[in-house]
C-alpha angles and dihedrals in degrees: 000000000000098000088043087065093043091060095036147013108260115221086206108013087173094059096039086050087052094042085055095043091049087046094052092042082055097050097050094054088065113109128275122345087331102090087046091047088059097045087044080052095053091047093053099050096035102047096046088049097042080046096063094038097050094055097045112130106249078049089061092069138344099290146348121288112269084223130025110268133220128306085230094043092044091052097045091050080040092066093034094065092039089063097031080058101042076051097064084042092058098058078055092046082052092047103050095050091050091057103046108027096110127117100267079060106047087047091043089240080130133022144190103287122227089025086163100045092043080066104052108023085074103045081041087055091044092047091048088049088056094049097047080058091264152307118317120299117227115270093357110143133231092257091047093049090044087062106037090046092050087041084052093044095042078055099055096054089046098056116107120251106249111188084235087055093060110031078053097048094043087052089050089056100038090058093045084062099045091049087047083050102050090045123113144013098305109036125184090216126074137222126250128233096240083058106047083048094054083039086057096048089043084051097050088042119042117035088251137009120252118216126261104228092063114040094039097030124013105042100037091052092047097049083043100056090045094052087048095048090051089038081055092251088135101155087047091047105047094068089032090063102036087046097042082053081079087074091058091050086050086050101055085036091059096070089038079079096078106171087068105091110262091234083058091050088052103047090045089054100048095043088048095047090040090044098041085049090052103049087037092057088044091050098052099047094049097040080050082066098057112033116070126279110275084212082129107327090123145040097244085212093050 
């Protein structure tokens, strides 16, 4: 319900908080894990979710910035919003081992169910708030958000193909899918020899691997789209942050796998989030240095 009304005014919030509480209680009543499975599904794709929109700029304060702003002052609200969002993760993370941390679990009788759809339902929901012109506002109302969203996403089909656009857009997809594809237990994808060797040195040289997809993909996109919205690199930050999202659903994927040892989780997490910062904040001074000065180059509301 909460990350309902993060995407979206809510006509009867009260009601919609009840109708979610009743579905969860429900589904808890099924018989064996499968109740709790449900429930573990619905965290992971909710929290994550709830994670990226709440930390989406015009969520920060009130409003954008009528000028860019620094390149200090858009890095530090940059990190801010990475670990206020690993933060909200984390209740899912809590909420997910709570509910699955039982014997058929540890010993993978049993696993986290929708593995798959826990990966991309989130980046899918990220991706649909960008285009609807952003997360909701504070106090907008149902009829305010209706017409700001159609007038986004009128926008968005009338917008002219540009070969950049496309190429872009097919590259984006094409990603997602081949993240989908790689998740779980049993990928369909393998794993190249160049990886499995940087695997192997990350493994001799740190106490536990972090994944790739975090701290060389996920977070550093993610830092990275925040400190360009707030720079005024709009049309840069918008696919930076819906596909840096991906780094808070691996997260949160990261402790659906139960049988690793909870310690391991934990120090995976934390290494992935520290490192990704890190590369993201590099990134973005040095790539400051190369791409052209923001000092009104761009509407700030466009």
């Amino acid at each position: 319900a909460w990350m309902l009304s993060l995407l979206m005014p809510l006509a009867h919030p009260g009601r919609t908080l009840l109708a979610t509480t009743l579905l969860c209680l429900a589904a808890l009543l099924l018989p064996g894990e499968t109740g709790r499975r449900i429930v573990a599904l619905l965290a992971g794709i909710a929290f994550p979710a709830a994670a990226c929109l709440r930390t989406l700029p015009d969520r920060l304060d009130d409003g954008s910035p009528g000028e860019p702003l620094a390149a200090r002052e858009s890095l530090r609200r940059a990190l801010s919003a990475l670990f206020v969002a690993a933060g909200i993760t984390g209740i899912g993370i809590v909420h997910v081992v709570g509910l699955l941390a039982s014997r058929p679990f540890i010993v993978q009788a049993s696993q986290f169910l929708g593995i798959k759809a826990q990966h991309a339902l989130p980046i899918l929901l990220i991706a649909a708030a960008a285009a609807a012109g952003g997360a909701a506002l504070p106090q907008e109302s149902v009829a305010g958000w209706r017409s700001r969203a159609g007038a986004a996403f009128s926008r968005c089909f009338r917008e002219p193909s540009r070969w950049g656009t496309l190429i872009f857009g097919l590259i984006a997809l094409v990603l997602l899918a081949f993240v989908v594809a790689r998740t779980g237990n049993d990928a369909g994808v393998g794993v190249s020899g160049f990886e499995l060797k940087s695997r192997a040195l990350l493994d001799r040289i740190l106490p536990v691997r972090p994944r790739t997809k975090e701290f060389l993909v996920g977070h550093p996109l993610f830092l990275l789209g925040i400190a360009w919205w707030w720079r005024g690199r709009r049309r840069l930050a918008v696919p930076a942050i819906v596909l840096g999202s991906l780094g808070q659903v691996s997260l949160l994927n990261t402790f659906c796998h139960i049988h690793t040892p909870l310690v391991i989780s934990i120090w995976r997490g934390l290494l992935g989030l520290l490192f990704g910062a890190g590369l993201g904040a590099a990134l973005f001074l040095v790539l400051e240095r190369v791409l052209p000065s923001t000092e009104g180059a761009e509407d700030p509301a466009g």
